[in-house]
VOMAR-230712 format. One line per field, with one value per residue (C-alpha): residue in three letters; residue number from 0; x, y, z. Coordinates in nm, 4 decimals. Each point is the difference from the previous one (the first is absolute). Example, Ala and Ser with C-alpha at 12.3 -4.5 7.8 and 13.67 -1.06 7.14 Angstrom:
BEGIN
code: [ALA; SER]
pos: [0; 1]
c1: [1.2300; 0.1370]
c2: [-0.4500; 0.3440]
c3: [0.7800; -0.0660]
//
This chain:
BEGIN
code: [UNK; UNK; UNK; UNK; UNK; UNK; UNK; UNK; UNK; UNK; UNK; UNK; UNK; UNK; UNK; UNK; UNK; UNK; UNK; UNK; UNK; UNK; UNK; UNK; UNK; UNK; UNK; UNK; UNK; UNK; UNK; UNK; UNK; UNK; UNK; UNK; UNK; UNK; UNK; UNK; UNK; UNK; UNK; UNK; UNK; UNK; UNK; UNK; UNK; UNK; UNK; UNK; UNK; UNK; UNK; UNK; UNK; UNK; UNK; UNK; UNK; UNK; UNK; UNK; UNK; UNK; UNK; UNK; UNK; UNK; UNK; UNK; UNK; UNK; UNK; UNK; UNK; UNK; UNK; UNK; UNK; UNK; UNK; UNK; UNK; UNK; UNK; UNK; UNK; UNK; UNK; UNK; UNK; UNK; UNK; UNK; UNK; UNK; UNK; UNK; UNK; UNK; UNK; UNK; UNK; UNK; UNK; UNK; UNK; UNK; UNK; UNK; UNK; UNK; UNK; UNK; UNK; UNK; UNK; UNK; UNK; UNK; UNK; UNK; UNK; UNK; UNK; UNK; UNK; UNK; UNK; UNK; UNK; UNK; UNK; UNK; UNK; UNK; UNK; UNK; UNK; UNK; UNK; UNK; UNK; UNK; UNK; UNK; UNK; UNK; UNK; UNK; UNK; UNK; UNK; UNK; UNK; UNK; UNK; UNK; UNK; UNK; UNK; UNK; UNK; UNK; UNK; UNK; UNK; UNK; UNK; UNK; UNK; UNK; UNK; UNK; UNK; UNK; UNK; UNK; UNK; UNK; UNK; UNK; UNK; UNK; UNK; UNK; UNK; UNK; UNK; UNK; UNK; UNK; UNK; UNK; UNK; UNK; UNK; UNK; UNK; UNK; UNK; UNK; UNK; UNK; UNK; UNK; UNK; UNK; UNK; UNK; UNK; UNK; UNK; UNK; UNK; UNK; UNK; UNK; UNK; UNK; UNK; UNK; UNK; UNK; UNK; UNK; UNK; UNK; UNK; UNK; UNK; UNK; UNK; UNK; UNK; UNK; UNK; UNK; UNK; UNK; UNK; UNK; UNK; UNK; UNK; UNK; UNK; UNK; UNK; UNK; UNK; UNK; UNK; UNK; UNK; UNK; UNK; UNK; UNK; UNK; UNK; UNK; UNK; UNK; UNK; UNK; UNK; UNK; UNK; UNK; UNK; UNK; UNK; UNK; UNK; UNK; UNK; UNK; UNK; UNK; UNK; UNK; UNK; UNK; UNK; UNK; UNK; UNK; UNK; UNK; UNK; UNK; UNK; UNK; UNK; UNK; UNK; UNK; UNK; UNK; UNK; UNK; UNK; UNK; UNK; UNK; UNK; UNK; UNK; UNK; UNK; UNK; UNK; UNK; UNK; UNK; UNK; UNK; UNK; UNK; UNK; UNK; UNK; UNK; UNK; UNK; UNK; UNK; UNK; UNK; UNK; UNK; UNK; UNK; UNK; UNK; UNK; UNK; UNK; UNK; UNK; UNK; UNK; UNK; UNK; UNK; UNK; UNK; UNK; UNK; UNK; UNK; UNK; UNK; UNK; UNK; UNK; UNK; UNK; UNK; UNK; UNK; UNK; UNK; UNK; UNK; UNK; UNK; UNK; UNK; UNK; UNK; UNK; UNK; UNK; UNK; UNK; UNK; UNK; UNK; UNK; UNK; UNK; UNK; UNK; UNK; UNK; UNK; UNK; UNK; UNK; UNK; UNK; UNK; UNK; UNK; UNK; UNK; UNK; UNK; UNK; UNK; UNK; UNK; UNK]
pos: [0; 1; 2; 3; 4; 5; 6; 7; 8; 9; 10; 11; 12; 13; 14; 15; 16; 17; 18; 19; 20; 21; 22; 23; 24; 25; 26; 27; 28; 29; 30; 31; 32; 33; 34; 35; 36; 37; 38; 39; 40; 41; 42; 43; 44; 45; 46; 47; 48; 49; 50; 51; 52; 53; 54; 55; 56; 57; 58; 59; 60; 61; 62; 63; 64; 65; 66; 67; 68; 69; 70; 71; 72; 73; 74; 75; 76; 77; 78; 79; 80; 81; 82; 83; 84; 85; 86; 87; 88; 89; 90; 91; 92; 93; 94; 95; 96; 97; 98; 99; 100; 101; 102; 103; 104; 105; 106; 107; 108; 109; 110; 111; 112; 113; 114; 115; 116; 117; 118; 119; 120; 121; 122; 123; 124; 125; 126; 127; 128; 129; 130; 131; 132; 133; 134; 135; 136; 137; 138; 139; 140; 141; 142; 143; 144; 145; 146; 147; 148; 149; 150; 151; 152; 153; 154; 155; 156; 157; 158; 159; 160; 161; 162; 163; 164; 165; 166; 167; 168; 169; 170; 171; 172; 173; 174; 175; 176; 177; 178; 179; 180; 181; 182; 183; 184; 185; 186; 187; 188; 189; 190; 191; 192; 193; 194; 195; 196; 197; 198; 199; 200; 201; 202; 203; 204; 205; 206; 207; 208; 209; 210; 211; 212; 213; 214; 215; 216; 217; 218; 219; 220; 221; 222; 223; 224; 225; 226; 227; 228; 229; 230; 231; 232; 233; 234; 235; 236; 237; 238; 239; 240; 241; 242; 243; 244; 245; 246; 247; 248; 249; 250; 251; 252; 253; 254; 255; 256; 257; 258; 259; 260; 261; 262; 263; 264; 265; 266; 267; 268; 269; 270; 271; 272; 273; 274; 275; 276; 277; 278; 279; 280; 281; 282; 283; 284; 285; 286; 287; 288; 289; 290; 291; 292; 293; 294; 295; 296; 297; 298; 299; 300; 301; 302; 303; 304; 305; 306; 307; 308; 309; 310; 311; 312; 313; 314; 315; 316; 317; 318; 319; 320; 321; 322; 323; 324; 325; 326; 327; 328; 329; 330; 331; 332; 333; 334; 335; 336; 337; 338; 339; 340; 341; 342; 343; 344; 345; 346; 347; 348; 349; 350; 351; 352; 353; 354; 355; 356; 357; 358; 359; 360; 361; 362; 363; 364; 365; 366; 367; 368; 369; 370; 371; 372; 373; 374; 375; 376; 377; 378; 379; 380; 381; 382; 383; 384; 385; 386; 387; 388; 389; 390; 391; 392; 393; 394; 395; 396; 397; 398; 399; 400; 401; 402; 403; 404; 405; 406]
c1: [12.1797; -0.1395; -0.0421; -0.2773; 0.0414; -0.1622; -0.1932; 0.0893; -0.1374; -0.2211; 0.2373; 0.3039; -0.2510; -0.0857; 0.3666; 0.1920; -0.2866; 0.2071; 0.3005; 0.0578; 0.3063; 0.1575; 0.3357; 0.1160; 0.2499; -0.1916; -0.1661; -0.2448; -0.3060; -0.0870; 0.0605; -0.2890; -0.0349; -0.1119; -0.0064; -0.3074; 0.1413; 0.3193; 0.2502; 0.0879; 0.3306; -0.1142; -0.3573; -0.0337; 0.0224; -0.3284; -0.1882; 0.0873; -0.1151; -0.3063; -0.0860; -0.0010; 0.3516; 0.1282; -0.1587; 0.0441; 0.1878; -0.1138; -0.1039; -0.1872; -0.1041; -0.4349; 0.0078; 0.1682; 0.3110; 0.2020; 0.2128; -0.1766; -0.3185; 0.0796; 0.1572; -0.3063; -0.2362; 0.2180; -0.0290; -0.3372; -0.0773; 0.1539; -0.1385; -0.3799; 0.1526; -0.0639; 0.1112; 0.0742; -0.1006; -0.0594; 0.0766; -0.2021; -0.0223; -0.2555; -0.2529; -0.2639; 0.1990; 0.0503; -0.4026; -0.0708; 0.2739; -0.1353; -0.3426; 0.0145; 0.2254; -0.3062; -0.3280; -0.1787; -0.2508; -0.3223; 0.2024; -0.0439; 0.1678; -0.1118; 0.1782; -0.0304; -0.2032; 0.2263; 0.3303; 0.2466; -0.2088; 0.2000; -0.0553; -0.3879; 0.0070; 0.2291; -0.2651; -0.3106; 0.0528; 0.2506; 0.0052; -0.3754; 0.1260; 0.1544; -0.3418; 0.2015; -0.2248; 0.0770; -0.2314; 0.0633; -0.0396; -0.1266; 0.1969; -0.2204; 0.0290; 0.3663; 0.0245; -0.3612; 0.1011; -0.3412; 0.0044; 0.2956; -0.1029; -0.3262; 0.1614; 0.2674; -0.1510; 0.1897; 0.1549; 0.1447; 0.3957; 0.1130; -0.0659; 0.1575; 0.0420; 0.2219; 0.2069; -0.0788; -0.2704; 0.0447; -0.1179; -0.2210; 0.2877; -0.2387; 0.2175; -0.1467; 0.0632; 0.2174; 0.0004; -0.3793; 0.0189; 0.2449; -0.1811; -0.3226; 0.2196; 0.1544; -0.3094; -0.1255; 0.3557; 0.0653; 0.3207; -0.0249; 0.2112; 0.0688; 0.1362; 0.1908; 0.1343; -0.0904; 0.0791; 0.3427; 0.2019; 0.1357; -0.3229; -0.2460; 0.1732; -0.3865; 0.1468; 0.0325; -0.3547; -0.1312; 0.0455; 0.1235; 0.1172; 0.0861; 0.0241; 0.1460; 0.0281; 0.3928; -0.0314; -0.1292; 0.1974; 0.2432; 0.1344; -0.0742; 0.1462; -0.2500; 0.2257; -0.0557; -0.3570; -0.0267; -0.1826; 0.1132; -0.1858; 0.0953; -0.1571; 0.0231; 0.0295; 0.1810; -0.2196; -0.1847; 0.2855; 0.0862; -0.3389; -0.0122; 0.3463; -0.0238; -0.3686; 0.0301; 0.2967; 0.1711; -0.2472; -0.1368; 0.3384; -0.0827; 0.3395; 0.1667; 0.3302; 0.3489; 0.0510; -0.3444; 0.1100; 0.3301; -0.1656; -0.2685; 0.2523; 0.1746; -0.2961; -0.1516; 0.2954; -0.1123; -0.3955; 0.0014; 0.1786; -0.2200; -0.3434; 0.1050; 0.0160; -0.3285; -0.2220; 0.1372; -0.1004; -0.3196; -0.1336; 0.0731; -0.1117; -0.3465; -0.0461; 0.0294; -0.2394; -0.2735; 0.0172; -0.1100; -0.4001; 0.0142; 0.1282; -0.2809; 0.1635; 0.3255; 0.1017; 0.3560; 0.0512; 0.1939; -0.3768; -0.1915; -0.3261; 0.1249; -0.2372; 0.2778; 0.2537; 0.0220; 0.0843; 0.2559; 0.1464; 0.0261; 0.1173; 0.2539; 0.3005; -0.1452; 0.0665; -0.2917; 0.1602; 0.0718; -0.3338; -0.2971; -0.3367; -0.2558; -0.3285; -0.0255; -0.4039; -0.1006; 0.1030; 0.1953; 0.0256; 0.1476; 0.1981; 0.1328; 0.0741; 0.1635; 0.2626; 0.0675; 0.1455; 0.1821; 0.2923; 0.2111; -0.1249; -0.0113; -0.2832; 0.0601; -0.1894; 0.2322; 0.1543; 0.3033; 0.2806; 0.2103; -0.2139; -0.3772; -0.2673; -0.3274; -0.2737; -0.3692; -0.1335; -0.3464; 0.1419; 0.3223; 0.1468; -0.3748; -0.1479; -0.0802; -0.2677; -0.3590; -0.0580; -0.2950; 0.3094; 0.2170; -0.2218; -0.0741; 0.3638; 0.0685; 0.1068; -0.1556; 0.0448; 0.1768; 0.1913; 0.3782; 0.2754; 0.3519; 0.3117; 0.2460; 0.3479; 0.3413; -0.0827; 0.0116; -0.3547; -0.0407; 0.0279; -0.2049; -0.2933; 0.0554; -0.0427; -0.3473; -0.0590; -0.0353; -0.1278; -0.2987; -0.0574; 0.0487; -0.1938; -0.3000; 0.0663; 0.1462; 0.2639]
c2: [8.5778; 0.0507; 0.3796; 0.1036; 0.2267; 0.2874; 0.1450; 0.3679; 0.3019; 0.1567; 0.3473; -0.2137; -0.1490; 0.3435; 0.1000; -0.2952; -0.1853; -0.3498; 0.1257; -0.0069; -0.1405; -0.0472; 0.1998; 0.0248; 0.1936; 0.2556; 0.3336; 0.0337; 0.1259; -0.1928; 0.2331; 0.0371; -0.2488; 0.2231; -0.2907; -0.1617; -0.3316; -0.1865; -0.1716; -0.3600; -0.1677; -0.3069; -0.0883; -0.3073; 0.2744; 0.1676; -0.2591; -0.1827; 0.3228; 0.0194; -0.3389; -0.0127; -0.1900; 0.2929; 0.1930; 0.3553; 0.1226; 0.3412; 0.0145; 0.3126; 0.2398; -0.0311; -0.3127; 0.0738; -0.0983; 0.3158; -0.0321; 0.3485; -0.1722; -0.3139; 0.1609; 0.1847; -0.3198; -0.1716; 0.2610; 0.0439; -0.3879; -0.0279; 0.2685; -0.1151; -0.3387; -0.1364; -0.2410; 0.2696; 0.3525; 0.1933; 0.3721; 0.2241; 0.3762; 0.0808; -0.1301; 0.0043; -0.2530; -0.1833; -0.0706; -0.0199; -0.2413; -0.2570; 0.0813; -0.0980; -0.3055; -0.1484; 0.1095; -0.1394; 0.1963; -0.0993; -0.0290; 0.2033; 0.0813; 0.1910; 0.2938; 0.2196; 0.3246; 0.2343; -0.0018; 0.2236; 0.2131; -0.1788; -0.3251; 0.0872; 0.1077; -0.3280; -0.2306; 0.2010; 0.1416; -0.1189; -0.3625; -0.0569; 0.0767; -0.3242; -0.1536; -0.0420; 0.1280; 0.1750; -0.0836; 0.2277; -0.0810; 0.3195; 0.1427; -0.1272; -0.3575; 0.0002; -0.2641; -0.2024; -0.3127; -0.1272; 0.4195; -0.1035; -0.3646; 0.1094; 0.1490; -0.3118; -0.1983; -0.2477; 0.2452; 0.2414; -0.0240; 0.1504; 0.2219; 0.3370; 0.2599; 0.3066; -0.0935; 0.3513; 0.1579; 0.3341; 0.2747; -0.1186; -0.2046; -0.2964; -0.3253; -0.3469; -0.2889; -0.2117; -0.3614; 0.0119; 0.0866; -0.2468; -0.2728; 0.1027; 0.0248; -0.3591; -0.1450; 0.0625; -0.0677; 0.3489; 0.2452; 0.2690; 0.3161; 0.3023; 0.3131; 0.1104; 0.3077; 0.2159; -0.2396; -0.0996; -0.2968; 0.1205; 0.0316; -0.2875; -0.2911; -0.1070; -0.3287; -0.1416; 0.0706; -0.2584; 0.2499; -0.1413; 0.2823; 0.3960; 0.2518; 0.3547; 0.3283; 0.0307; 0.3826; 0.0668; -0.1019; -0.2918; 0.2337; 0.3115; 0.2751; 0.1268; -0.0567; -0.3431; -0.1816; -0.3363; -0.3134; -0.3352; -0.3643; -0.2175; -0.3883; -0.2935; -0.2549; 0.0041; -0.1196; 0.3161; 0.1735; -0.1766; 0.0326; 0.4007; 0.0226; -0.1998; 0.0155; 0.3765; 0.1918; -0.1069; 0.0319; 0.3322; 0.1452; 0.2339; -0.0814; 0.2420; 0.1853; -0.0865; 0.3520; -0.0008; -0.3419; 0.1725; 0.2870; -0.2012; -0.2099; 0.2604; 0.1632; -0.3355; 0.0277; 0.2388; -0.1309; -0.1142; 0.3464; 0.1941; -0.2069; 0.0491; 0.3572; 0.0000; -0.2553; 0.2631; 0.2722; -0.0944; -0.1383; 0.3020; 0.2081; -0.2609; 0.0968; 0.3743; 0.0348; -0.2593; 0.3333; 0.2824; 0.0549; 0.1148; -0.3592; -0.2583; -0.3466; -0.0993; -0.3730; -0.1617; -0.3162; 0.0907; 0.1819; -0.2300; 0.1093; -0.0994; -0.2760; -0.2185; 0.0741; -0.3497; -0.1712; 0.2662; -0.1182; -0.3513; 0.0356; 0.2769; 0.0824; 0.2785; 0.2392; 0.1019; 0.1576; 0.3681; 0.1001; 0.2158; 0.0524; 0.2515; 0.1438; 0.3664; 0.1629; 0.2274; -0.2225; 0.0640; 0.3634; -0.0596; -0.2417; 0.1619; 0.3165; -0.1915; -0.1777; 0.4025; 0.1042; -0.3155; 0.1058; -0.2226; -0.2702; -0.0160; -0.0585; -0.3654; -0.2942; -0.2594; -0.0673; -0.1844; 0.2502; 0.1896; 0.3126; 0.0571; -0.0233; 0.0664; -0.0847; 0.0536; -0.3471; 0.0946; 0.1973; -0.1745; -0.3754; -0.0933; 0.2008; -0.3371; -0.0739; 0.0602; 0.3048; -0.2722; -0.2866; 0.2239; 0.0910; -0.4220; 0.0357; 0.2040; 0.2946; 0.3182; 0.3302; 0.1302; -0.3140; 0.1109; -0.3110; 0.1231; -0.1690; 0.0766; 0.0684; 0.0464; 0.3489; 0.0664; -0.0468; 0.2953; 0.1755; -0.1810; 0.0391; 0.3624; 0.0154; -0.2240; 0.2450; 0.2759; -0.0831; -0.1220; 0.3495; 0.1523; -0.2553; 0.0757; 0.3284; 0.1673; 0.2025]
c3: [13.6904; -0.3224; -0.0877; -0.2411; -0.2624; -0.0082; -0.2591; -0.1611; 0.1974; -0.2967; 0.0470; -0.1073; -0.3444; -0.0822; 0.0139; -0.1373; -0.2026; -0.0562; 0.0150; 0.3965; 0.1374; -0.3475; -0.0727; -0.3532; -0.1855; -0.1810; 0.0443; 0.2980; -0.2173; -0.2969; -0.3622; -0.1769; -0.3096; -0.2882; -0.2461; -0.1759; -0.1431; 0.1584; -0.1813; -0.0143; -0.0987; -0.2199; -0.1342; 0.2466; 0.2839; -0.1374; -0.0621; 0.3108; 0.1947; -0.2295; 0.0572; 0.3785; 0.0197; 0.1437; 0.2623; 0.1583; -0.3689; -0.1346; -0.3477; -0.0586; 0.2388; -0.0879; 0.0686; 0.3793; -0.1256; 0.1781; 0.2973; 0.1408; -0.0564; 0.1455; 0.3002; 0.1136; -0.0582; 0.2378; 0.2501; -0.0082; -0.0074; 0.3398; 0.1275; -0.0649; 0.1044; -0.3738; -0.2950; -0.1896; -0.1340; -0.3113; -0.0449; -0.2320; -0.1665; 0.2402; 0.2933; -0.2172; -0.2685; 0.2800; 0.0599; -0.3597; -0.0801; 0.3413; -0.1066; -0.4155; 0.0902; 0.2401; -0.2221; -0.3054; -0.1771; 0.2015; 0.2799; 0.3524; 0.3276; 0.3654; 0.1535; 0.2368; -0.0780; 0.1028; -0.1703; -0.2256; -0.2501; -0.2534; 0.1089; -0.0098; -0.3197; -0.1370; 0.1697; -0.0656; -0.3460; -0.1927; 0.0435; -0.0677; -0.3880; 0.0045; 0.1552; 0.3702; 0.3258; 0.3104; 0.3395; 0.2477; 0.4250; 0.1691; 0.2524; 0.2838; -0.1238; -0.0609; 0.3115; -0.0605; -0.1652; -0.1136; -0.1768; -0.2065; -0.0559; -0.1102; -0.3139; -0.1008; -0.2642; -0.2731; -0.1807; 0.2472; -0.0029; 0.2747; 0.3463; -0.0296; 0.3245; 0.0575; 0.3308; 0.1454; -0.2396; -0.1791; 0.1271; 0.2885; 0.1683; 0.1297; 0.0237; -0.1222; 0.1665; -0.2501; 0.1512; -0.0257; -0.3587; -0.0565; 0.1814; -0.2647; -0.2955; 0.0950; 0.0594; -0.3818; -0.1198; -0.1146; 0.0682; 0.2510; -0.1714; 0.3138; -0.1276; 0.3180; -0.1493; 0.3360; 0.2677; -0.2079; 0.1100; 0.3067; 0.1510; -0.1383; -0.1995; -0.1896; -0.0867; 0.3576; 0.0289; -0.2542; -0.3223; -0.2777; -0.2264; 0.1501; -0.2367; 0.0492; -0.1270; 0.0322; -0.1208; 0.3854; 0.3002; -0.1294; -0.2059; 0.2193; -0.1667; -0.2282; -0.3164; -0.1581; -0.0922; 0.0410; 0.0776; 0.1607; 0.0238; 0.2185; 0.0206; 0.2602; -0.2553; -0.2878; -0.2334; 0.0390; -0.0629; -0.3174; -0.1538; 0.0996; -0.1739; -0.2902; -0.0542; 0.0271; 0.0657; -0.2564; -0.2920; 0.1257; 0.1209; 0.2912; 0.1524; 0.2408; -0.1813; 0.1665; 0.1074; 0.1943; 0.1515; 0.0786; 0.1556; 0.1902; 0.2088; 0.1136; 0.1062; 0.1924; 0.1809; 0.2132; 0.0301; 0.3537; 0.0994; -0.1374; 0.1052; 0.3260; 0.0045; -0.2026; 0.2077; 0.3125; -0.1456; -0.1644; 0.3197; 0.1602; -0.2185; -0.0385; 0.3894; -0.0434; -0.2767; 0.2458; 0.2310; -0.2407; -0.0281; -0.3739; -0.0704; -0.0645; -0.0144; 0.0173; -0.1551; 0.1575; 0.0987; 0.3198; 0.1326; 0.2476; -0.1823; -0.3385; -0.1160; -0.0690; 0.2857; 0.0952; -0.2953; -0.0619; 0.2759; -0.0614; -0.3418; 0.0289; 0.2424; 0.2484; -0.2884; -0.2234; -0.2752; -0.1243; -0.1755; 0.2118; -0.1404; 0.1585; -0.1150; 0.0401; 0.0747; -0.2696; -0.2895; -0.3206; 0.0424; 0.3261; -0.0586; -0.3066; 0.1941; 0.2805; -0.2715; -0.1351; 0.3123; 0.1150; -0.1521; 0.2383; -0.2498; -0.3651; -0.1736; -0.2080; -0.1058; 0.0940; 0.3964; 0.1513; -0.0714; 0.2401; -0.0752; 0.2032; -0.2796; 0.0105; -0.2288; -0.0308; -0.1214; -0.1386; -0.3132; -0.0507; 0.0942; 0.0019; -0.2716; -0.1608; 0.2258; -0.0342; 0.2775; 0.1566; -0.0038; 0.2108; 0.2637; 0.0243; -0.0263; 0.2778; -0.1554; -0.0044; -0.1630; 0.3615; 0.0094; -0.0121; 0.0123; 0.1456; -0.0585; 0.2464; -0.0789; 0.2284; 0.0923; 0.3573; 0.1223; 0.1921; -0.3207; -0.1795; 0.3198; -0.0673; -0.3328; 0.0567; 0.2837; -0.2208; -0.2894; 0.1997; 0.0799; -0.3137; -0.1381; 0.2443; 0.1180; -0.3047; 0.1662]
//
């Protein structure tokens, strides 16, 4: 009887990457490559590489040409279940670099209306300078098809969606963006830097291109920025790298690819600990009256609870949004006195952060935009880190009180 094989666990990918199963002689972590060119023995080897006669050489480390570099696409290319991936100096290189590579001047794309602050500012601001437009789905049509059709036309390039939007946590449903976006012939780009790989794999689903801020959880340490891209096809890939990266030359040091592995290493560790722990914690602040709203995908009442759960694994990721009664003052008071978390704008480490998104990660935002948005002056996002959670409750616990009773 035949036996057949099985396919990797994801836990062994985010350990191993491609290297599973193979034993060389050699050290067990790969040295960190602090070289810009490489060296070739004869001309004919250089311009054979150069040519495409030769594949998989490095040449010089912009172009991607860096065993550190190349290491960590791999990794991340299985993980998303991809051709192949591009790494970049930051998430927000990442976007830019996906999004110049697809538009024209006069050209256009839809996304979601809730989404980084940085994002919102890239596809509201900066890129109508080069005569390129932004439509934006409200959040209450993020699942309407004929919504999102409505604003296609013949020059929009691609669909655009956060996997698990920032701050207000709803989750789109990405095969029914992907069946729109292949119906007019265009890409369908997720950034799935919440959800991560271990949770929600966006290419599955019909997308054609994920994007990530690898600063947050891939990396998870709070140490490196970084972006990654990573495409079905490879034609996309091709015309991201060459049409792009490699003119433009936001590429990702060796040292930060170096430092980046090792810390995806430990992802589905410490995801675990966090989707525990968040959900917990998500359930605990549902119980206290000075709380308003709560947004987690785990909640039965969250708008989207469904499609969370056919898109994800029973986990629901490591970030908790709440709004607070009393707005900004409140909130602002509350994030003084939970000292069990420190006050950041960015989320994923092994740290608790909080961070009020009204003043800072989504500054960039008209104030009418965020509350369309979701997000209101007592809006406060949480990412949650591996404290133990009944030390993080108490620290919640009482800076509710100080923050409404002023003790």
């Amino acid at each position: 009887m035949e036996t057949k094989k099985r396919s990797l666990g994801t836990e062994s990918l985010i350990v191993h990457g491609p290297h599973f199963g193979k034993r060389e002689n050699g050290p067990l972590v790969q040295p960190i490559y602090a070289s810009a060119p490489f060296q070739f023995k004869t001309a004919q080897n250089i311009a054979d590489v150069m040519s495409g006669k030769i594949e998989n050489a490095c040449v010089y480390t912009r172009c991607g040409g860096n065993p550190n570099i190349v290491d960590l696409e791999n990794r991340l290319a299985l993980l998303e279940n991809g051709a192949g991936a591009i790494v970049t100096a930051s998430g927000m290189a990442a976007i830019a670099a996906v999004s110049m590579s697809f538009l024209q001047p006069t050209d256009n794309f839809v996304a979601c209306a809730t989404a980084y602050g940085g994002t919102y500012a890239l596809f509201n601001e900066d890129l109508k300078r080069y005569f390129m437009s932004a439509s934006f789905v409200s959040r209450q049509d993020y699942n309407n098809p004929a919504a999102i059709e409505s604003m296609i036309d013949g020059h929009t390039k691609f669909l655009y969606l956060e996997t698990i939007t920032n701050p207000v946590l709803d989750v789109i449903d990405i095969a029914l963006w992907a069946e729109i976006a292949k119906k007019h012939k265009i890409p369908l780009i997720a950034d799935n830097t919440f959800a991560t790989p271990y949770l929600l794999k966006p290419l599955d689903f019909g997308a054609d291109i994920v994007v990530h801020s690898a600063t947050k959880y891939i990396n998870g340490h709070g140490d490196v920025t970084a972006g990654a891209i990573v495409c079905k096809n490879l034609f996309d890939l091709e015309k991201i790298r060459k049409g792009y990266m490699n003119h433009f030359g936001p590429m990702l040091s060796p040292r930060d690819a170096y430092e980046i592995v090792r810390g995806l290493k430990s992802l589905h560790l410490r995801m675990e600990w966090f989707c525990r722990s968040a959900k917990r914690i998500a359930e605990w602040l549902r119980e206290q009256e000075m709380v308003k709203k709560v947004y987690y995908p785990s909640l039965s009442n969250h708008p989207n609870h469904n499609i969370a759960l056919k898109q994800m694994n029973g986990k629901f990721g490591g970030m908790v949004s709440f709004e607070l009664e009393g707005g900004q003052e409140k909130a602002w008071r509350f994030i003084d006195h939970a000292t069990a978390f420190i006050n950041s704008v960015s989320l994923g480490d092994l740290e608790s952060l909080v961070t009020h998104p009204w003043s800072t990660t989504h500054a960039a935002y008209k104030d009418k935009d965020k509350i369309k948005a979701g997000i209101t002056p007592g809006f406060i996002r949480l990412s949650i880190g591996a404290e133990h959670p009944d030390d993080l409750i108490v620290s919640l616990e009482g800076a509710l009180k100080k923050a409404y009773f002023r003790l």
